[in-house]
C-alpha positions in Angstrom: -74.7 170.5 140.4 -75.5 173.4 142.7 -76.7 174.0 146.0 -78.5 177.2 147.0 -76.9 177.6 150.9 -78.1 180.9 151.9 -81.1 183.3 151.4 -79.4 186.3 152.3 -82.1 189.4 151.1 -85.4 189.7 149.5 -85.6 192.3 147.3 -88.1 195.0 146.6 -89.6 196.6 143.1 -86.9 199.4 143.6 -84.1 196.4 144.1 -84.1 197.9 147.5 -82.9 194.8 150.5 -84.5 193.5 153.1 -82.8 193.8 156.5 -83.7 189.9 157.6 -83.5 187.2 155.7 -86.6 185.6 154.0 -87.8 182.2 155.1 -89.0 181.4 151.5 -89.0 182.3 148.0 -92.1 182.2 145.7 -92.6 182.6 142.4 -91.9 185.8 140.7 -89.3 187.0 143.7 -86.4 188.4 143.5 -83.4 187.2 146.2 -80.3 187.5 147.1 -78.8 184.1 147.6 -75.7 182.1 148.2 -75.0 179.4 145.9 -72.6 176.8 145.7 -71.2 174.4 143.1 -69.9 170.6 143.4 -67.0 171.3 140.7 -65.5 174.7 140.2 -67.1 176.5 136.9 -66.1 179.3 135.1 -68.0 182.3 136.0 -67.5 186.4 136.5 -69.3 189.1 138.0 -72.2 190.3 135.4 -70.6 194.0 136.5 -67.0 192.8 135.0 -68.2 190.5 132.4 -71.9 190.1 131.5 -71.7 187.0 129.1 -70.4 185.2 132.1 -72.1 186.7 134.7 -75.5 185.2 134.2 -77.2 181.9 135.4 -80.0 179.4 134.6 -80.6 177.1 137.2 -82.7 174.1 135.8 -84.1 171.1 137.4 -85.8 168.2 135.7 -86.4 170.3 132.2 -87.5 173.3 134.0 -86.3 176.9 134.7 -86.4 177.5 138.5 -84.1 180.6 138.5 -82.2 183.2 136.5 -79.8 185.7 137.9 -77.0 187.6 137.8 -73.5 186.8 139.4 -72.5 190.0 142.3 -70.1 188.8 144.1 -67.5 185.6 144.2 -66.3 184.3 147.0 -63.1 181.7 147.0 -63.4 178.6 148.9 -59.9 179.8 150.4 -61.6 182.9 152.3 -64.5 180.8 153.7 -62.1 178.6 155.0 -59.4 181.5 156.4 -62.7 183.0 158.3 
């Protein structure tokens, strides 16, 4: 199970980022977000690793978004912050 927490950029065609956040996200956008699971799962950046840096996010039989993995973030620095 996952829970998207944060929409942090929009990007353009170049892959350039938006400086606010976007309320939204259509079809056929591409986003930055924040996502977090219920149970830990084993994932790496796509730059390190790019079999395990991908993502599929289904619901109910069908694909609401793909993506590559950027960045990690431990539960242990969100908490120290």
């Amino acid at each position: 199970e996952v829970a998207l927490t944060q929409l942090l950029h929009q990007l353009n065609k170049k892959g350039q980022k938006s400086r606010t956040p976007p309320k939204f996200v259509k079809k056929g956008m591409a986003c930055i977000v924040r996502l977090e699971t219920a149970q830990p799962i084993c994932v790496e950046r796509f730059k390190d690793f790019p079999q395990l840096g991908r993502f599929t996010l289904r619901d109910e039989g069908k694909t609401i978004a793909i993506g590559k993995i950027v960045k990690l973030i431990d539960t242990k620095e969100l908490n120290a912050n």
